[in-house]
Structure formats: C-alpha cells, structure tokens
PyMOL commands that place a pseudoatom at each C-alpha (Angstrom):
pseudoatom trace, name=CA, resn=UNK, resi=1, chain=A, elem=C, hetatm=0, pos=[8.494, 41.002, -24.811]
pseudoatom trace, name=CA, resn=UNK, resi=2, chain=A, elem=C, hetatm=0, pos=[4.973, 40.037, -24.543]
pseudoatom trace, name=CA, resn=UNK, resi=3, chain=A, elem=C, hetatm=0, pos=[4.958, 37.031, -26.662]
pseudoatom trace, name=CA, resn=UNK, resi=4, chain=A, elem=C, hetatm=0, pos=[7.825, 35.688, -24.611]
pseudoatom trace, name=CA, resn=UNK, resi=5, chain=A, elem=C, hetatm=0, pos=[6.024, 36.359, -21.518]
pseudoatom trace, name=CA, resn=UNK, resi=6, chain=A, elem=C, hetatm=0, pos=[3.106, 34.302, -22.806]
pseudoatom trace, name=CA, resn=UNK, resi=7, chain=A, elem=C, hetatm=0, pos=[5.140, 31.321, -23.262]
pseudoatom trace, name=CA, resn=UNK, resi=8, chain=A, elem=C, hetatm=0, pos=[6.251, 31.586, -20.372]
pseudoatom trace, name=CA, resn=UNK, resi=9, chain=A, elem=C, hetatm=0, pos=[3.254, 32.057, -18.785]
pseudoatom trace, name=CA, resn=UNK, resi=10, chain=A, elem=C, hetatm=0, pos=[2.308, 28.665, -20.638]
pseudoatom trace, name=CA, resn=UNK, resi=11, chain=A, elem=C, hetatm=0, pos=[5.311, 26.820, -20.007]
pseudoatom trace, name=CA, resn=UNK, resi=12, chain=A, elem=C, hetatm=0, pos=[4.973, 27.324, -16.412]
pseudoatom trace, name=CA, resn=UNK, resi=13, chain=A, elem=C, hetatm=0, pos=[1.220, 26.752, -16.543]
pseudoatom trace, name=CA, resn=UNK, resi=14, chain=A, elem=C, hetatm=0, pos=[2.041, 23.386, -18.557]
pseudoatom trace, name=CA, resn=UNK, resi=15, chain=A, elem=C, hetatm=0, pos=[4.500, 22.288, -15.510]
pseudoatom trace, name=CA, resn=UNK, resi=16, chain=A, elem=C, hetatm=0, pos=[2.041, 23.266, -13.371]
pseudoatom trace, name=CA, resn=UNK, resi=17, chain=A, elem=C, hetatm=0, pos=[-0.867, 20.418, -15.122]
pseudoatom trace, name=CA, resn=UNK, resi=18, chain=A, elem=C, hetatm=0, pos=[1.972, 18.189, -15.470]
pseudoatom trace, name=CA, resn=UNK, resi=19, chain=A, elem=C, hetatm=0, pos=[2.761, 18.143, -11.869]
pseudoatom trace, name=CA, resn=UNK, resi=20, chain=A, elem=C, hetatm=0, pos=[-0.708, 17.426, -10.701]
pseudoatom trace, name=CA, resn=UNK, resi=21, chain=A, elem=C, hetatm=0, pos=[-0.758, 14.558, -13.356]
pseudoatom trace, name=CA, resn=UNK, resi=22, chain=A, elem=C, hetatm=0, pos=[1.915, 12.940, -11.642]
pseudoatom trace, name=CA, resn=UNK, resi=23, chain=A, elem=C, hetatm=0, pos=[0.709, 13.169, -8.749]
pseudoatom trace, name=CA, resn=UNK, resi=24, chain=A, elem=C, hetatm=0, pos=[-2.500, 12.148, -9.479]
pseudoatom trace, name=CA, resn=UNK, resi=25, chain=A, elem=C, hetatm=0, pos=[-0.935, 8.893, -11.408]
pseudoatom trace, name=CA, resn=UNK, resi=26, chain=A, elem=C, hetatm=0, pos=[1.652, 8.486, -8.053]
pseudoatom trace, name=CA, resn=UNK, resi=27, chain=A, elem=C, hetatm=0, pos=[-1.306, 8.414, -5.597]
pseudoatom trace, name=CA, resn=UNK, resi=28, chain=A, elem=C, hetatm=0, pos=[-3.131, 5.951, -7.941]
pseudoatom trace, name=CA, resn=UNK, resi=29, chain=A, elem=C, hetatm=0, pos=[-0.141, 3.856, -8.197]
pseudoatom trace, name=CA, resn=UNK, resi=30, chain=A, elem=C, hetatm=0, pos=[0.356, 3.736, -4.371]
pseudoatom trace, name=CA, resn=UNK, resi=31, chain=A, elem=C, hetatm=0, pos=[-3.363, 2.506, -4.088]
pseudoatom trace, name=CA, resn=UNK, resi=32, chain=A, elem=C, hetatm=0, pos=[-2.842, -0.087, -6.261]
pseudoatom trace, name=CA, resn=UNK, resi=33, chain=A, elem=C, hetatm=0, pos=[0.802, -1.520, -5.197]
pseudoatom trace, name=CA, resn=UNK, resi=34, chain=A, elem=C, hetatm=0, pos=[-0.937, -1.447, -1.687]
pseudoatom trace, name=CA, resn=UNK, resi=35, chain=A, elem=C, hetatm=0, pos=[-4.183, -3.537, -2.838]
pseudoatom trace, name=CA, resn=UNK, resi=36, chain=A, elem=C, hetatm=0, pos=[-1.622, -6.098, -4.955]
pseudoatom trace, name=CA, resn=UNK, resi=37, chain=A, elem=C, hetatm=0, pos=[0.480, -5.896, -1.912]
pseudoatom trace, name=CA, resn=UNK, resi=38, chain=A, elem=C, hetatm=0, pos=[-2.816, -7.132, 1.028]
pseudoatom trace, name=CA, resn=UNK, resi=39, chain=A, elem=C, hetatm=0, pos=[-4.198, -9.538, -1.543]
pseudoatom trace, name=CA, resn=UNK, resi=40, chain=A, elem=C, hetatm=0, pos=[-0.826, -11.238, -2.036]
pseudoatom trace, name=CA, resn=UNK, resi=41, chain=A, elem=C, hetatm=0, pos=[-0.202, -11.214, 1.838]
pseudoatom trace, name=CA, resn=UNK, resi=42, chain=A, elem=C, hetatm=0, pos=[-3.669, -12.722, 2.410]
pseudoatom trace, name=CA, resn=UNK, resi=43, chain=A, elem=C, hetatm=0, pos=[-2.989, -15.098, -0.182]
pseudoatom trace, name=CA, resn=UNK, resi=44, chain=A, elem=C, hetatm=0, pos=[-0.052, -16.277, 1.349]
pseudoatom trace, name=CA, resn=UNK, resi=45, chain=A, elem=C, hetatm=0, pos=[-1.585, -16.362, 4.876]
pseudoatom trace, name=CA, resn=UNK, resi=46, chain=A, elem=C, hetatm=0, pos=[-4.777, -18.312, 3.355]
pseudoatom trace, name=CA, resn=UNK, resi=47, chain=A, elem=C, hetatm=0, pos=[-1.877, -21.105, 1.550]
pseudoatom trace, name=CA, resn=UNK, resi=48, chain=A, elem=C, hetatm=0, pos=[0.111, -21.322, 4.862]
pseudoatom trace, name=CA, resn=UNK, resi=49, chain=A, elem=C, hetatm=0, pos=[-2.730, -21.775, 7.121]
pseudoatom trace, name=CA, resn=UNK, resi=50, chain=A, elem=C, hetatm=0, pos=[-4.027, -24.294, 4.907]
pseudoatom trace, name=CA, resn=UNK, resi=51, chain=A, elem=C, hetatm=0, pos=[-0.832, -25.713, 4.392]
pseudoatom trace, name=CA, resn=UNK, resi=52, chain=A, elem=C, hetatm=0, pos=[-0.448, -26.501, 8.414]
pseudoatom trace, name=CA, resn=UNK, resi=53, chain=A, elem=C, hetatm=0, pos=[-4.051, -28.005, 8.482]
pseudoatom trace, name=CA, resn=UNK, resi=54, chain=A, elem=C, hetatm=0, pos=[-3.275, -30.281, 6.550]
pseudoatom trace, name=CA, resn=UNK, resi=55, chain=A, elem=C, hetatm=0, pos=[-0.366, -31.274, 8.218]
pseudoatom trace, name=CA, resn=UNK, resi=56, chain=A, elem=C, hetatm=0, pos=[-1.841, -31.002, 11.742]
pseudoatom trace, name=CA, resn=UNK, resi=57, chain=A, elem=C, hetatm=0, pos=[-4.230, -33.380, 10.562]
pseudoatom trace, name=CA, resn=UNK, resi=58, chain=A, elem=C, hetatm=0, pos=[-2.411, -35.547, 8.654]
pseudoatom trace, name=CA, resn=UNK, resi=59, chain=A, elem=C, hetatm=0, pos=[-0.136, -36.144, 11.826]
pseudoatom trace, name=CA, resn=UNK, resi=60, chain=A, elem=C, hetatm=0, pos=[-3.213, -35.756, 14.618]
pseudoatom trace, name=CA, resn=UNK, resi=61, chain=A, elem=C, hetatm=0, pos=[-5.121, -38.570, 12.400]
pseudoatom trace, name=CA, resn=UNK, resi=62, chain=A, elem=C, hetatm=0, pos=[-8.217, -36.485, 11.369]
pseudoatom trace, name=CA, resn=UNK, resi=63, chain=A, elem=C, hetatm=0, pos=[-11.490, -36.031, 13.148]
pseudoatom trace, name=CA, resn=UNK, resi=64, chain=A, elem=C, hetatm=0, pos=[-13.122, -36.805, 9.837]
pseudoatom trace, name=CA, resn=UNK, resi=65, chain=A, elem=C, hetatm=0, pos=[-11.637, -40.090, 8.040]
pseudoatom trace, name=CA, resn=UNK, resi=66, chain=A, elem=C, hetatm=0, pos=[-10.658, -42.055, 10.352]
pseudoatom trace, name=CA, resn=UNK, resi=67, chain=A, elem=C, hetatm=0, pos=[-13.746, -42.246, 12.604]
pseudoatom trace, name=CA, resn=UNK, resi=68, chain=A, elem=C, hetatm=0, pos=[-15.453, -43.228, 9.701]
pseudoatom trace, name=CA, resn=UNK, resi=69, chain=A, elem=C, hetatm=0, pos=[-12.942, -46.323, 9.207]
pseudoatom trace, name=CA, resn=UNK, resi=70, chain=A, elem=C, hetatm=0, pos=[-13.241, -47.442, 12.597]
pseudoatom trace, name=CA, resn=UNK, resi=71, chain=A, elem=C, hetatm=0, pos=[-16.626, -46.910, 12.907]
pseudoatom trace, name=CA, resn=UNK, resi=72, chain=A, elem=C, hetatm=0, pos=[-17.283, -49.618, 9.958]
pseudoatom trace, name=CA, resn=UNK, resi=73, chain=A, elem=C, hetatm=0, pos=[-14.810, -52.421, 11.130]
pseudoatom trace, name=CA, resn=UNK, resi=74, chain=A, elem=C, hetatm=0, pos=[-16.309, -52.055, 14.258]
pseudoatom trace, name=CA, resn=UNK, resi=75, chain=A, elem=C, hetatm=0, pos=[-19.361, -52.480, 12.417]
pseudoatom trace, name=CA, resn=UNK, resi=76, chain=A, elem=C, hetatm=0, pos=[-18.244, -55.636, 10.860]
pseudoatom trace, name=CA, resn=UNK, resi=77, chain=A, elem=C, hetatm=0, pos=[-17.235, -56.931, 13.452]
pseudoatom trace, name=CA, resn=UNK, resi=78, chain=A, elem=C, hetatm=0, pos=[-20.640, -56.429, 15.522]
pseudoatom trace, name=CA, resn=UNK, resi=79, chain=A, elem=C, hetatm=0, pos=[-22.331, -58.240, 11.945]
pseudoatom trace, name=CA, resn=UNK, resi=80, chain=A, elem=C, hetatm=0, pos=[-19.348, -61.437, 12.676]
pseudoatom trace, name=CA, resn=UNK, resi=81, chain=A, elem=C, hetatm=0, pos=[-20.713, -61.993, 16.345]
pseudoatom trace, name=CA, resn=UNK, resi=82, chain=A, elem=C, hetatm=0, pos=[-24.440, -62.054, 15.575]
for i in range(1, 82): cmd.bond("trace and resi %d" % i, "trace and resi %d" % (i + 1))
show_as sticks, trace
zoom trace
C-alpha cells in the first residue's frame, strides 16, 4: 500500500511540474505572439504611411524636385537675356 502511495505521490507531483511547464511555455508564447503581433502592426503602419507620402507628393508636385527644375530653366533663361 505504500509503494502505491508513492507513485501516486509522484504521479501527482509529476502533473504538478508539468502544469507549471505549460504555463511557463503559455506565458512565453503570449509574449512572443504579442511582440510578432506590434512589430507587424508597426510595419504595416510604417508601409502605409509611406505609401500615402508618396502619393501625396506625387499628386501635390513635391517640395523637393520640382523646385529644383524650375529653379534651373529659370536659370537659363536669366543666362538667354544677358
């Protein structure tokens, strides 16, 4: 009777570890679906943003390229009536 109430004894013991282990791995999991799950947001964020800067600027004309354009015809044209 004392042998089987060792193994029980273990058995329940080994549940017991098992338990913890899972829980252990479940919280770990959850911490890492959750970091997977903010980078891929941000991601997506960062791609769309970009996405209607481009757009935005390819519609608005650009602050950047075509000042500089203009900037050299009317240039050239300063150079023609010299």
């Amino acid at each position: 009777m004392s042998k089987l109430l060792r193994y029980g004894g273990w058995a329940l013991l080994a549940l017991a570890a098992l338990w913890v282990v899972a829980e252990i791995v479940s919280v770990l999991l959850g911490f890492v679906s959750w970091l997977v799950s903010t980078l891929v947001t941000i991601l997506v964020a960062a791609v769309l943003l970009y996405l209607a800067y481009a757009l935005v600027s390819r519609f608005l004309g650009g602050s950047g390229g075509g000042n500089s354009r203009s900037r050299s015809r009317s240039r050239e044209r300063e150079k023609i009536y010299e």
